[in-house]
C-alpha positions as CSV (number, residue, x, y, z in Angstrom):
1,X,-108.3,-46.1,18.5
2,X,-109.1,-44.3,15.3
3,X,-109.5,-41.1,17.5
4,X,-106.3,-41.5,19.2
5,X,-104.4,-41.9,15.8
6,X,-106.0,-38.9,14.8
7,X,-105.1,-36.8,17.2
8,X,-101.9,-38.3,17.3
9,X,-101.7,-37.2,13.6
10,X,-103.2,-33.8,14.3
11,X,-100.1,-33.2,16.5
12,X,-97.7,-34.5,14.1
13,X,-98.8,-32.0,11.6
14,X,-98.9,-29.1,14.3
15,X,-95.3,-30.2,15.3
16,X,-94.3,-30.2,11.8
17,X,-95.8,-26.8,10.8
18,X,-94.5,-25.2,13.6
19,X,-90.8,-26.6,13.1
20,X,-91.2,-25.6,9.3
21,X,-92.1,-21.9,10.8
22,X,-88.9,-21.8,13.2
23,X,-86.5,-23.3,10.6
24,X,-87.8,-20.6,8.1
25,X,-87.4,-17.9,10.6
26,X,-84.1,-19.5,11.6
27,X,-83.4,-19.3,7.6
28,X,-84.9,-15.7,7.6
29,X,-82.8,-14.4,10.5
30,X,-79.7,-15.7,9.3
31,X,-80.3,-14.1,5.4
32,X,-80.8,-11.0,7.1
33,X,-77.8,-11.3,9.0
34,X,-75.7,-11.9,6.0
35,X,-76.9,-8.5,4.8
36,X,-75.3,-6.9,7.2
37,X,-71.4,-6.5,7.0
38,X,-69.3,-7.3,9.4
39,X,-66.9,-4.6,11.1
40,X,-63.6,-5.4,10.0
41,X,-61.0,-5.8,12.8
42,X,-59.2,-2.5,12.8
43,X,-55.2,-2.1,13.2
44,X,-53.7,1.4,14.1
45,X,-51.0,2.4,11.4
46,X,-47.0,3.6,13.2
47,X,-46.8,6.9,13.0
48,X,-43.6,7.9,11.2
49,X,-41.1,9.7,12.9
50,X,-40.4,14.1,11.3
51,X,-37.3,14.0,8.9
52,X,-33.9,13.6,10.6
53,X,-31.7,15.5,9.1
54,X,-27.9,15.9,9.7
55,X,-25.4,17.9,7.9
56,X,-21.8,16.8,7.4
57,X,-19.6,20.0,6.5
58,X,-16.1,21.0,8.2
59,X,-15.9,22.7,10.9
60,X,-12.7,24.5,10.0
61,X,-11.8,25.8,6.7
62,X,-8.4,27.4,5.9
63,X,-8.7,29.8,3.4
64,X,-7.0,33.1,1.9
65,X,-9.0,35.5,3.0
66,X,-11.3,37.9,0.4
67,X,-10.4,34.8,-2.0
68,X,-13.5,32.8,-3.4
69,X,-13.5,29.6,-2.7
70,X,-15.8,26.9,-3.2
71,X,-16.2,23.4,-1.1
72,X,-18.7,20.6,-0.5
73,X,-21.1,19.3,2.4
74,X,-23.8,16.8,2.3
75,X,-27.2,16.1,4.3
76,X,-28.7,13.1,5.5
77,X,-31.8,12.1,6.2
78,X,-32.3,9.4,8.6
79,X,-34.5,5.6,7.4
80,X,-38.0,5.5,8.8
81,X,-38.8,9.3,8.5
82,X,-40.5,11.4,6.4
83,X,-39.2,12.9,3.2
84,X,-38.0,16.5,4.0
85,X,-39.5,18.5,1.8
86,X,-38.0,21.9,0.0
87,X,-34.6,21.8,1.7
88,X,-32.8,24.9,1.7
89,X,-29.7,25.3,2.7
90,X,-28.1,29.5,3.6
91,X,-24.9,30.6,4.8
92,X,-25.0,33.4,7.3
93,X,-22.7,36.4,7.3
94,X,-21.1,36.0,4.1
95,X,-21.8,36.5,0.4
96,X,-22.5,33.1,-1.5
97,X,-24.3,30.1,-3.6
98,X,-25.7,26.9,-2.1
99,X,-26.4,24.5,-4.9
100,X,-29.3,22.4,-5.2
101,X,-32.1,24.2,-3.6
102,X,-35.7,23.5,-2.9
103,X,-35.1,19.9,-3.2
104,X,-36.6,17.1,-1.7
105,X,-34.5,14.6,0.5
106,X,-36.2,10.9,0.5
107,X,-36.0,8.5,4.1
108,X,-32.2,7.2,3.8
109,X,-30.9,9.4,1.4
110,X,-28.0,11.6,1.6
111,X,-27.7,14.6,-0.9
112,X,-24.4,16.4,-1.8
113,X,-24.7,20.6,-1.7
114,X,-22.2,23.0,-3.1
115,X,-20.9,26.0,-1.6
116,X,-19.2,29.0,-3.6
117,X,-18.7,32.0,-1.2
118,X,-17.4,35.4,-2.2
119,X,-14.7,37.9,-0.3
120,X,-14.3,35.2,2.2
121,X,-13.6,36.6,5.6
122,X,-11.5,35.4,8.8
123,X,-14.4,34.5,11.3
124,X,-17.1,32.1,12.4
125,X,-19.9,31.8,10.2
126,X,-23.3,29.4,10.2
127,X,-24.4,26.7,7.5
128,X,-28.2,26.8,8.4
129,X,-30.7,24.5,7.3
130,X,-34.3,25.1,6.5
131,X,-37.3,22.9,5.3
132,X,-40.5,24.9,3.8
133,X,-42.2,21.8,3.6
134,X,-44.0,20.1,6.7
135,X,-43.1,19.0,8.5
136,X,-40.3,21.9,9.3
137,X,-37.2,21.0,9.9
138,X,-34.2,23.6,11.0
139,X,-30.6,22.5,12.4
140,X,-27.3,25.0,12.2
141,X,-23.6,24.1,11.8
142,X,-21.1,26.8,12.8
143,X,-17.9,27.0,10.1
144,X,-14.4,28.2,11.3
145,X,-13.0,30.2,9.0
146,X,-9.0,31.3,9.4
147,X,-7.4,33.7,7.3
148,X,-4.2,32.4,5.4
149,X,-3.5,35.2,3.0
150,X,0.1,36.4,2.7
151,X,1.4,39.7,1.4
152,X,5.0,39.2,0.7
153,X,7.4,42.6,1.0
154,X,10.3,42.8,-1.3
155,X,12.6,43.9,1.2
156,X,15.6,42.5,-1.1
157,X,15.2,45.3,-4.1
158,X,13.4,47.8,-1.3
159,X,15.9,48.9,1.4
160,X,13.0,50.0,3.9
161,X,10.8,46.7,3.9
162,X,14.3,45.3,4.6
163,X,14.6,46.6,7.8
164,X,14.7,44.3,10.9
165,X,15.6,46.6,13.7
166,X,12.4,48.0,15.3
167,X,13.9,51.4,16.2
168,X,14.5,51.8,12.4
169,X,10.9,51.1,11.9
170,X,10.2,54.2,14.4
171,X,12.2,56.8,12.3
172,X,10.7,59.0,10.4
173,X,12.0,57.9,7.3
174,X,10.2,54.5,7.4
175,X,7.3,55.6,9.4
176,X,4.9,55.1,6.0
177,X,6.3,51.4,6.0
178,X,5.2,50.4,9.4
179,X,2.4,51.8,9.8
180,X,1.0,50.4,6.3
181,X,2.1,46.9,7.7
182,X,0.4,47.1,10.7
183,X,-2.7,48.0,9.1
184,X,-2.3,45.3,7.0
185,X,-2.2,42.9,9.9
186,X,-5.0,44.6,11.6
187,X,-7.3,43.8,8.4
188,X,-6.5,40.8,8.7
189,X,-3.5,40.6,6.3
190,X,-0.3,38.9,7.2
191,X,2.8,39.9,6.1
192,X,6.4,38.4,5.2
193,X,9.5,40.6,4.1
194,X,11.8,38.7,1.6
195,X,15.2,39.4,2.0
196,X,16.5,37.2,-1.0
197,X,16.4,36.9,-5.0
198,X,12.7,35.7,-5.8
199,X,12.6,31.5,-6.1
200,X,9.8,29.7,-6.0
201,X,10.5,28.7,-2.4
202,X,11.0,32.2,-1.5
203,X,7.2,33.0,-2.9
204,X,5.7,30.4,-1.8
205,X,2.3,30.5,-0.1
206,X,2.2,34.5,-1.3
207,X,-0.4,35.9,-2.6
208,X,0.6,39.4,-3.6
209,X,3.8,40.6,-3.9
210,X,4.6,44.4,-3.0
211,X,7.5,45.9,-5.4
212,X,8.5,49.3,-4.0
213,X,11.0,51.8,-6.5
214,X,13.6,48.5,-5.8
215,X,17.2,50.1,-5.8
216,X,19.1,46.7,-8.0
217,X,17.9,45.2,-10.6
218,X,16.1,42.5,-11.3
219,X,18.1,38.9,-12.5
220,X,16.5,37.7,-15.4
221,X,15.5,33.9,-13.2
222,X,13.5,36.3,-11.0
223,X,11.6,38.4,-13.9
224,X,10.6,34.4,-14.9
225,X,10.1,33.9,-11.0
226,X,7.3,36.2,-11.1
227,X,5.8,35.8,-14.4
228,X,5.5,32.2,-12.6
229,X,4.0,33.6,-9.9
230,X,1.3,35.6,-11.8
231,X,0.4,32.6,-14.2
232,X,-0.2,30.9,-10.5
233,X,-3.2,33.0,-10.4
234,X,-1.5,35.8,-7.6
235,X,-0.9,39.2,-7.9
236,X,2.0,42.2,-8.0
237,X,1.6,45.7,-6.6
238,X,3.9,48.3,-8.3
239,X,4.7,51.3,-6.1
240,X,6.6,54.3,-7.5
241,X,9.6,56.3,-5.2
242,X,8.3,57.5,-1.7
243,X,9.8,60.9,-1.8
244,X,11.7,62.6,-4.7
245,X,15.2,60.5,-3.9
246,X,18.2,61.6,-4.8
247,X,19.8,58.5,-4.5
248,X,18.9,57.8,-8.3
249,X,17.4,60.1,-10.9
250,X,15.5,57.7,-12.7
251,X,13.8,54.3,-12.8
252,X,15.7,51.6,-14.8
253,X,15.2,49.1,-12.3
254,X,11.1,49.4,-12.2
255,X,10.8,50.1,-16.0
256,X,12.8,47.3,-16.8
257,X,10.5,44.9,-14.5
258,X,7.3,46.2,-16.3
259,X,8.9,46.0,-19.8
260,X,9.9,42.5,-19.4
261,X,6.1,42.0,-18.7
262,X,5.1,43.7,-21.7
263,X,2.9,46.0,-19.3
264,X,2.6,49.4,-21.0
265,X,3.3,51.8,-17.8
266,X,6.5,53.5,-17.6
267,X,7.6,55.5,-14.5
268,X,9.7,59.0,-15.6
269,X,10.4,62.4,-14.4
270,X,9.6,64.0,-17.4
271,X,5.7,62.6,-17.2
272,X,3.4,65.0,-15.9
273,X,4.2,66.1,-12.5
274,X,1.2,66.2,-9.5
275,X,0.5,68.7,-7.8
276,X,-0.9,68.7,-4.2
277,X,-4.5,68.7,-3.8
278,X,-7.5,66.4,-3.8
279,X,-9.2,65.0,-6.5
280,X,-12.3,63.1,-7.4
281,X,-11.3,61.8,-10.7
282,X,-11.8,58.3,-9.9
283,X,-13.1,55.6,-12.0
284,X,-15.7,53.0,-11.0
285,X,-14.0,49.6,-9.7
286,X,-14.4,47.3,-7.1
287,X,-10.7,48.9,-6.0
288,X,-12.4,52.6,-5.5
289,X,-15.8,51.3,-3.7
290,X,-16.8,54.0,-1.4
291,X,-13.6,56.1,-2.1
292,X,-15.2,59.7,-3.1
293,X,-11.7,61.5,-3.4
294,X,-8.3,61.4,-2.3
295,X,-5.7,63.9,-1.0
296,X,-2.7,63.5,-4.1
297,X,0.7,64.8,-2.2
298,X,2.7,65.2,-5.2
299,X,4.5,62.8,-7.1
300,X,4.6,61.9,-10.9
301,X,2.0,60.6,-13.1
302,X,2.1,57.3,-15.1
303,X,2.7,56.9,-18.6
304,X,-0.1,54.1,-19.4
305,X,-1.1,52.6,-22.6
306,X,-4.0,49.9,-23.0
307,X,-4.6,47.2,-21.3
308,X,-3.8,48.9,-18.5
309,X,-6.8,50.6,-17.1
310,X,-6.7,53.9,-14.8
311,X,-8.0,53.8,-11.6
312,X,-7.3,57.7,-10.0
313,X,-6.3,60.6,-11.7
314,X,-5.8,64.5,-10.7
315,X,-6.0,67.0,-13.4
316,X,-5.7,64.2,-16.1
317,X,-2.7,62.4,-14.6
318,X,-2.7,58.9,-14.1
319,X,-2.1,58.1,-10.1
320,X,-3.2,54.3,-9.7
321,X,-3.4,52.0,-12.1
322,X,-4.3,47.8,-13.1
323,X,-3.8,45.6,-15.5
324,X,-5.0,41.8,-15.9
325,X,-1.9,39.5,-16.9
326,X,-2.1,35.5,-17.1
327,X,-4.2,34.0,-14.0
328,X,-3.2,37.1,-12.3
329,X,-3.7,40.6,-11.8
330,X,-1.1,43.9,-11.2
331,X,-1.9,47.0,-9.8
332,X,0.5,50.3,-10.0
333,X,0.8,52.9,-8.0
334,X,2.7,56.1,-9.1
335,X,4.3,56.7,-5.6
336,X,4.8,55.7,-2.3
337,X,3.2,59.0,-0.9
338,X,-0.5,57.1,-1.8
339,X,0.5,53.4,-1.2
340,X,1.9,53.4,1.7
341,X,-0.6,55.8,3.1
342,X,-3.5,54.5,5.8
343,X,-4.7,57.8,6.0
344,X,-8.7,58.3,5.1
345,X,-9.8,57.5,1.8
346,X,-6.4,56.8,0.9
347,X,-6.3,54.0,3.2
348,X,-9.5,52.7,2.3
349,X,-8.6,52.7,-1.4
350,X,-5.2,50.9,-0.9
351,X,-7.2,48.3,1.3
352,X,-9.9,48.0,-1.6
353,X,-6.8,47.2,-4.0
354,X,-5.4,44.7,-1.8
355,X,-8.7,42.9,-1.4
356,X,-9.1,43.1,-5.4
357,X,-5.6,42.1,-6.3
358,X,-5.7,39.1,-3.8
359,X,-9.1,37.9,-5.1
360,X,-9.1,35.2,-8.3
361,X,-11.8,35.3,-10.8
362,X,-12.1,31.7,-10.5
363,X,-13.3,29.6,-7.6
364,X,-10.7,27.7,-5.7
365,X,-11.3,24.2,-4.9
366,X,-10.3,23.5,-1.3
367,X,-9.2,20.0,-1.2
């Protein structure tokens, strides 16, 4: 019996030990489990979506052309994208300024640009966006652009931009005047003959104002008509006779318009006369770009005292002249044999003045 409970006893222990050892190893296993860390459960992130970006500008503009004008646009970029990055905005085909530049544009956020363009132009021309940043981003918005300048022709002091009747136009005697108008319109230019005292309904929507050797004089509502007109911020051109008339031997009528300006230029027969012949004393202005020389075909030159600035000369005779006055700007011409001419340099040089006169030194805002 004392055997049995020994053994029994003996086995006990063994039991005992041996559970001891598993639940140590069991203890064992598990510590070095909890040495090891666990893999956490991985998520893929969205990918976000390239900038979206869209650019709200007109698609028509009506404008005067060679005028500067300035107007707004604004870009958007769509939620949920990435920021666009350096966002640059160019105009193709035309002179100007974008305002901001190089900017970044955030998900959801719409940025206003400014555009001032220079010597605009009747045509189509493209807004392009650009990104420098990644990722790149590029879209393109085309701009219509129509022409609304106006040259009005003072056909009510001026017999010959008075004429209606298109066989007149073909004689001889007023083949200067239509061909000069129809080069206007060709460049672009349209044209209006005013057959009535100057109002401001009469000069409304003109930009420039052509005054050739008029043959009445000028009521003293019309001389504030146009000094109206030139605090406006538009121009006059001056032009001397056409031929030596003999329909009147001086010019009361066009020295009396410029006195009443207070412009020192006076028109007279016993200036200096000009000869024929070319000449290449031209000064520097945006009026005489890429004009070299001219042909002079006679004529008399003009008596000028400052402001007024000389333009072309021939043997020390003043031929063309300007003058700044108010918002606006006035050019002179001694004679109609140079500015009604479309010949060559001439016609280049009267073209140049045109654009010049017609073009403010301010920016318009289109509204």
């Amino acid at each position: 019996m004392i055997k049995q409970t020994k053994a029994l006893l003996v086995t006990l222990i063994a039991i005992a030990v041996l559970s001891g050892g598993f639940l140590a190893y069991n203890k064992l296993i598990v510590s070095q489990k909890s040495l090891v860390p666990e893999k956490p459960e991985t998520t893929e992130e969205p990918t976000v979506p390239a900038p979206k970006l869209t650019i709200s500008a007109p698609s028509e503009i009506e404008v005067t052309a060679y005028k500067a004008y300035s107007f707004n646009f604004s870009i958007k970029n769509e939620e949920k994208c990435q920021e666009a990055k350096d966002v640059n905005v160019t105009l193709r085909g035309i002179i100007g300024e974008i305002s901001p530049s190089n900017i970044t544009i955030p998900p959801g956020k719409l940025i206003e640009f400014k555009v001032k363009l220079d010597g605009l132009k009747p045509g189509n021309y493209t807004l392009y966006l650009e990104t420098s940043g990644k990722p790149d981003v590029s879209i393109a918005k085309t701009i219509s652009v129509k022409s609304q300048i106006v040259v009005g022709l003072d056909g009510y002091h001026f017999i010959f931009f008075g004429i209606r009747n298109k066989d007149a136009w073909k004689a001889e005697k007023y083949y200067d005047e239509a061909k000069f108008v129809k080069y206007l319109n060709k460049n672009g230019i349209k044209t209006k003959t005013i057959e009535s005292p100057f109002s401001p309904q009469v000069l409304k929507n003109i930009n420039l104002l052509i005054i050739e050797d008029p043959l009445q004089p000028f009521l003293l509502n019309e001389k504030q008509e146009l000094k109206n007109f030139l605090n406006d911020g538009n121009s006059l051109l001056i032009i001397g006779p056409s031929m030596l008339t003999t329909y009147h031997d001086d010019f009361t009528f066009l020295n009396d318009l410029l006195q009443s300006f207070h412009i020192r230029v006076k028109f007279s027969r016993s200036n200096q006369y000009i000869k024929k012949g070319w000449t290449n004393e031209i000064a520097e202005h945006p009026a005489t770009l890429g004009v070299e020389k001219i042909w002079c075909d006679g004529g008399y030159a003009l008596e000028i005292k400052e402001p007024v600035v000389p333009l072309v000369k021939r043997e020390g005779g003043t031929i063309y002249a300007v003058q700044y006055y108010a918002k606006g700007k006035i050019g002179i011409i001694g004679s109609g044999f140079y500015g009604l001419s479309i010949s060559s340099e001439l016609g280049r040089l009267n073209l140049n003045l045109i654009k010049w006169l017609v073009t403010p030194e301010v920016y318009k805002e289109m509204g």
